[in-house]
N, CA, C and O atoms as CSV, one atom per row, in Angstrom:
chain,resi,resn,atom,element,x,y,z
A,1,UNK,N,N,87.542,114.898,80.161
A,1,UNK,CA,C,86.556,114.336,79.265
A,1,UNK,C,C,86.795,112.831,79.139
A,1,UNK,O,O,87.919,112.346,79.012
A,2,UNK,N,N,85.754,112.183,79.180
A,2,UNK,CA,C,85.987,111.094,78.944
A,2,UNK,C,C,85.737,110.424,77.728
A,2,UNK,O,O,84.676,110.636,77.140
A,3,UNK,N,N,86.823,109.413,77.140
A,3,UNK,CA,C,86.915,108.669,76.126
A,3,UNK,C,C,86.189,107.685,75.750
A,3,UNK,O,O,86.608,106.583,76.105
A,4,UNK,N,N,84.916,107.713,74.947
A,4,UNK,CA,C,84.083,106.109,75.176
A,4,UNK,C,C,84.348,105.548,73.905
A,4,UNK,O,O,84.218,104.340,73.709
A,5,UNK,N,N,84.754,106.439,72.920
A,5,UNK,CA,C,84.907,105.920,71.531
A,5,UNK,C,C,85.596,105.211,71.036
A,5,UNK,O,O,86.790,105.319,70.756
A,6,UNK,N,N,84.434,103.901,70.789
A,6,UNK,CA,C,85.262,102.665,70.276
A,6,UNK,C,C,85.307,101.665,71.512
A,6,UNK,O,O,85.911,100.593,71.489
A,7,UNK,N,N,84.488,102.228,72.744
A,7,UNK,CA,C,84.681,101.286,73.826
A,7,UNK,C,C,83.383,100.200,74.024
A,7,UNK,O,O,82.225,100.478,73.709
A,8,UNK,N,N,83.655,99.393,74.391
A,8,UNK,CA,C,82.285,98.673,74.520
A,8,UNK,C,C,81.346,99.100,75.890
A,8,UNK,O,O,81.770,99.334,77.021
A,9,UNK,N,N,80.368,99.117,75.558
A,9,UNK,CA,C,79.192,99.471,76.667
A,9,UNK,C,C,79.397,98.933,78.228
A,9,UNK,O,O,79.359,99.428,79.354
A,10,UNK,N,N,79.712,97.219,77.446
A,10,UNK,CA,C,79.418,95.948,78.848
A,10,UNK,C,C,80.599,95.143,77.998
A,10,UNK,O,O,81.055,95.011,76.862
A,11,UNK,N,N,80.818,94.558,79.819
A,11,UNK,CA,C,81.951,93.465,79.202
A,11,UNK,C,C,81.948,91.863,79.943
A,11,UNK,O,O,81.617,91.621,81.104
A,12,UNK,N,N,82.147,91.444,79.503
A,12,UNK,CA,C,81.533,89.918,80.467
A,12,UNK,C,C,82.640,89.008,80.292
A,12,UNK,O,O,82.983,88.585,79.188
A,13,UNK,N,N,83.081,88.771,81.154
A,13,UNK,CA,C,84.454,88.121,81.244
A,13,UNK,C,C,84.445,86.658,82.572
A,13,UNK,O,O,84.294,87.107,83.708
A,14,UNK,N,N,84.538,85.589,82.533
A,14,UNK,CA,C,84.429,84.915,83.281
A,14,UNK,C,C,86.220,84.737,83.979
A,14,UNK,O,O,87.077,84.166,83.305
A,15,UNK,N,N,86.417,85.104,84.859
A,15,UNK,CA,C,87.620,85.319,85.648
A,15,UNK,C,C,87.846,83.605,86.409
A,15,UNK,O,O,87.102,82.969,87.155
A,16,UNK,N,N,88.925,83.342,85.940
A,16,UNK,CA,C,89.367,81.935,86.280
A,16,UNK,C,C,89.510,81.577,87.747
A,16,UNK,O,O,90.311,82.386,88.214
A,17,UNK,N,N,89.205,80.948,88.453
A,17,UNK,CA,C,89.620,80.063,89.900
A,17,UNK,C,C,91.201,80.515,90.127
A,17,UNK,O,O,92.179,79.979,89.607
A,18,UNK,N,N,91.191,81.965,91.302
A,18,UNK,CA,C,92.513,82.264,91.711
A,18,UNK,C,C,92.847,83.115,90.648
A,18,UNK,O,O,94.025,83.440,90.797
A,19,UNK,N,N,92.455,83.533,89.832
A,19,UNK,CA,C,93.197,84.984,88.936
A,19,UNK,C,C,92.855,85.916,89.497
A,19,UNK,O,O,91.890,85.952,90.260
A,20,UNK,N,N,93.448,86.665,89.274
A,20,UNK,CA,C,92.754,88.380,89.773
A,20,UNK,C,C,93.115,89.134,88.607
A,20,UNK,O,O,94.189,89.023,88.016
A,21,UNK,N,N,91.916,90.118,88.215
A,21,UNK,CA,C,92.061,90.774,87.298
A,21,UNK,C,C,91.469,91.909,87.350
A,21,UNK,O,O,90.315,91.852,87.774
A,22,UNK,N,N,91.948,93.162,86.999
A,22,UNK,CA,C,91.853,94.488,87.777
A,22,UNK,C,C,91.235,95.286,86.226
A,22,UNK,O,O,91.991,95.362,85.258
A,23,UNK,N,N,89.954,95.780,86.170
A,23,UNK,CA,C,89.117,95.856,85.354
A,23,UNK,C,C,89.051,97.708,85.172
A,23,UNK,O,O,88.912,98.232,86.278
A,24,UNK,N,N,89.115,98.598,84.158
A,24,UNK,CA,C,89.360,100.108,83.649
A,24,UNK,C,C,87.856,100.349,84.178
A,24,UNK,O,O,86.828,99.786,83.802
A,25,UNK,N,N,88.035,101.438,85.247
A,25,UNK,CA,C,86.755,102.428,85.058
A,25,UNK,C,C,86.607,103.392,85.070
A,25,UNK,O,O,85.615,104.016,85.449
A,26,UNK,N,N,88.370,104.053,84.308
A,26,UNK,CA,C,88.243,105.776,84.059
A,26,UNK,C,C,87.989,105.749,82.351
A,26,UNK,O,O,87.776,106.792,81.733
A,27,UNK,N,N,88.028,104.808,81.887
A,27,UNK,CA,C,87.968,104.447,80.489
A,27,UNK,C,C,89.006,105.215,79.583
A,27,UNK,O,O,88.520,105.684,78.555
A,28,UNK,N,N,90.578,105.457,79.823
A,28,UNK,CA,C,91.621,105.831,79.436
A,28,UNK,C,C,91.961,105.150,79.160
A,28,UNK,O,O,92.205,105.237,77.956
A,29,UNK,N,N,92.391,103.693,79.846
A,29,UNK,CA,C,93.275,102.759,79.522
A,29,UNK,C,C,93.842,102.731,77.938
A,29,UNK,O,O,93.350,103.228,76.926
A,30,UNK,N,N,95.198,101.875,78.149
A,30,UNK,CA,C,95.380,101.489,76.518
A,30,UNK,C,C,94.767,100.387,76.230
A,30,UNK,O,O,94.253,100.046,75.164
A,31,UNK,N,N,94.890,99.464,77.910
A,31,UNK,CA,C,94.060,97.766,77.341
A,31,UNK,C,C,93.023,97.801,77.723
A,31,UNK,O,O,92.613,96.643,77.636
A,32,UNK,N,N,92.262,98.419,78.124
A,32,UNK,CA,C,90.752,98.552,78.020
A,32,UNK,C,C,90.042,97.069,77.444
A,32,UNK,O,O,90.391,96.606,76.358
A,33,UNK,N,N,89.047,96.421,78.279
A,33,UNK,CA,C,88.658,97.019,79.137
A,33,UNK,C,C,89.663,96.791,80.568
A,33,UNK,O,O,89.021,96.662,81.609
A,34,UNK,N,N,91.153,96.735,80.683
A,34,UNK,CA,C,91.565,96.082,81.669
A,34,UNK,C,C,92.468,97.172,82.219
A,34,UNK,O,O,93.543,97.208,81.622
A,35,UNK,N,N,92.359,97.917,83.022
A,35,UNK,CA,C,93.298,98.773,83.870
A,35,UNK,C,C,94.892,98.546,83.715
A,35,UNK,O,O,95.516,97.510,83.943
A,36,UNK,N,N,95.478,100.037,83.178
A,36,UNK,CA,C,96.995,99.777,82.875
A,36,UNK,C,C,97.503,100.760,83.555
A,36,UNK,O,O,98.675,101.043,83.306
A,37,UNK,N,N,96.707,101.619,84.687
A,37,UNK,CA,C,97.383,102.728,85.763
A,37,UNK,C,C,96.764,104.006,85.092
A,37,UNK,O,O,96.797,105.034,85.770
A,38,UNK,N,N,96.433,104.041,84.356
A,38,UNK,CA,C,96.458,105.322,83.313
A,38,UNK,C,C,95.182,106.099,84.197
A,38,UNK,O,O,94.977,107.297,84.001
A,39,UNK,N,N,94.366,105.336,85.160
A,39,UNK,CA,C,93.373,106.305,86.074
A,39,UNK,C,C,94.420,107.581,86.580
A,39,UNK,O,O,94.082,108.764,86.547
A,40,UNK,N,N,95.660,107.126,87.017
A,40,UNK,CA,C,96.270,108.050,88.360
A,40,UNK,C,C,96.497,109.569,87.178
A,40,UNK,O,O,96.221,110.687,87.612
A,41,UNK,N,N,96.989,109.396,85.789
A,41,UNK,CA,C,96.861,110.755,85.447
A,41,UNK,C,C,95.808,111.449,85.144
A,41,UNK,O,O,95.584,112.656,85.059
A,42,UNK,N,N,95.071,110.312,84.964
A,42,UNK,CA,C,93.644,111.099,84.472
A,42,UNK,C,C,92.970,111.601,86.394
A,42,UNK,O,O,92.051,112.417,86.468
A,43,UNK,N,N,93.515,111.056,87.576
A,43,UNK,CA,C,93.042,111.607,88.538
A,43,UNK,C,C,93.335,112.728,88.469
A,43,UNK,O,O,92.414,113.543,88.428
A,44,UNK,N,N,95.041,113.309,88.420
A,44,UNK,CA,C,95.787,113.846,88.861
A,44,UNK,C,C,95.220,115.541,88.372
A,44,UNK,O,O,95.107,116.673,88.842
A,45,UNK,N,N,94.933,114.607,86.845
A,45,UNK,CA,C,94.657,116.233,85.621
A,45,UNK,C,C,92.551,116.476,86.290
A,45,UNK,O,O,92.087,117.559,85.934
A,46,UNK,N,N,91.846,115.831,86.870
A,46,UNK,CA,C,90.333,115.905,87.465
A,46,UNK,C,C,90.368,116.025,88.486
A,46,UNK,O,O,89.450,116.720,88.921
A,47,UNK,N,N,91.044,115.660,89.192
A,47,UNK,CA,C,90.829,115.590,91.099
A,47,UNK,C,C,89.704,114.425,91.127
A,47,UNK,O,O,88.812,114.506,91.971
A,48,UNK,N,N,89.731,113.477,90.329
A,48,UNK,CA,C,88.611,112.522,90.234
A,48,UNK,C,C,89.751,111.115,91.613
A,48,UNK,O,O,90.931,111.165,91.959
A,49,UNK,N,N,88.918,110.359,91.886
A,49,UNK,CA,C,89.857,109.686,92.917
A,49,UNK,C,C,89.105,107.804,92.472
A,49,UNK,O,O,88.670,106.906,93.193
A,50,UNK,N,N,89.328,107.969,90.590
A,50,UNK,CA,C,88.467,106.661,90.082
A,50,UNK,C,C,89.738,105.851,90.281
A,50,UNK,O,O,90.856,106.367,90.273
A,51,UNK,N,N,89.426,104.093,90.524
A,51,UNK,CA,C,90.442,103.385,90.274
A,51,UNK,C,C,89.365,102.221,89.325
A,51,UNK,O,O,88.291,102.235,88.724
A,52,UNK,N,N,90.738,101.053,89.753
A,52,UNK,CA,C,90.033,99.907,88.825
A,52,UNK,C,C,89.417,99.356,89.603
A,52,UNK,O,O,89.742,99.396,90.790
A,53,UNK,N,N,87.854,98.365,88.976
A,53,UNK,CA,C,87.362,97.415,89.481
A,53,UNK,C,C,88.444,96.068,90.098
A,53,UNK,O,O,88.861,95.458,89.113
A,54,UNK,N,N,88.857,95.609,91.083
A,54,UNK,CA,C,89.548,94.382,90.909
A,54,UNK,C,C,88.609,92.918,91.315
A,54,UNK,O,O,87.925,92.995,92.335
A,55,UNK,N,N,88.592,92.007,90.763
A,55,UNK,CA,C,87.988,90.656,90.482
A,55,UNK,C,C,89.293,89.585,90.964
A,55,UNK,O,O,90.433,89.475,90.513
A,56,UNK,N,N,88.669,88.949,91.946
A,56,UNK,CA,C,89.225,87.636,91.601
A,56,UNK,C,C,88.296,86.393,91.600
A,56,UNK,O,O,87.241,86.178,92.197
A,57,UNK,N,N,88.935,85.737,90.845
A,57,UNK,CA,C,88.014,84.339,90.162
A,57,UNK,C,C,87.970,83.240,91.473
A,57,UNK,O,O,88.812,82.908,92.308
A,58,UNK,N,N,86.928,82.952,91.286
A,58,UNK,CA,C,86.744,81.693,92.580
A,58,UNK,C,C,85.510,80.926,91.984
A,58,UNK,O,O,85.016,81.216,90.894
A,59,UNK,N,N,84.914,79.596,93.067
A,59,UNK,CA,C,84.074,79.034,93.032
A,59,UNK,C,C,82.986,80.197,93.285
A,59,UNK,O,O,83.049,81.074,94.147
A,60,UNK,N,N,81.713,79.940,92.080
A,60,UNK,CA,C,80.739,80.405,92.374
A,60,UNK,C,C,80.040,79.556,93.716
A,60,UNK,O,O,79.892,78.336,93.787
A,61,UNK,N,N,79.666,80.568,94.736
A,61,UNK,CA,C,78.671,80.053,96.369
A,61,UNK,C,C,77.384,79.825,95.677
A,61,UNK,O,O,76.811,80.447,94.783
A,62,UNK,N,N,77.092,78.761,96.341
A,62,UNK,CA,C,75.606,78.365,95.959
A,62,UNK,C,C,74.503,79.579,96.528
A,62,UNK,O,O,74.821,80.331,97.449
A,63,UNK,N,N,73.243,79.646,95.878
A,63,UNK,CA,C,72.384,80.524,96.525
A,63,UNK,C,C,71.810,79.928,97.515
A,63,UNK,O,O,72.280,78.909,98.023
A,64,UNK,N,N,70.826,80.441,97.870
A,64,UNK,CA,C,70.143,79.530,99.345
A,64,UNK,C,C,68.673,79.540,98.904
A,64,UNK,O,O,67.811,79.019,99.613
């Protein structure tokens, strides 16, 4: 079952030039919204095979 309570819907985070930041999308986490491993038990106990979003921050590319 999944946990949404108390979670936010959307999250909007502008990720810095060269960070990487690895984002929850089994929605277990403790730091929510930010991935702390906690997918692999919640795989383990579903046979679900969710991980985290990962982001890294760079120059936005111009459009064309």
């Amino acid at each position: 079952m999944i946990n949404t309570k108390e979670r936010p819907d959307r999250h909007s985070e502008t990720v810095p030039d060269g960070k990487t930041v690895a984002f929850c999308r089994c929605w277990q986490s403790g730091k929510f919204p930010y991935c702390d491993g906690t997918h692999r038990t919640v795989n383990a106990e579903t046979g679900d095979s969710v991980g985290p979003v990962i982001v890294k921050g760079g120059a936005a590319e111009a459009a064309n």
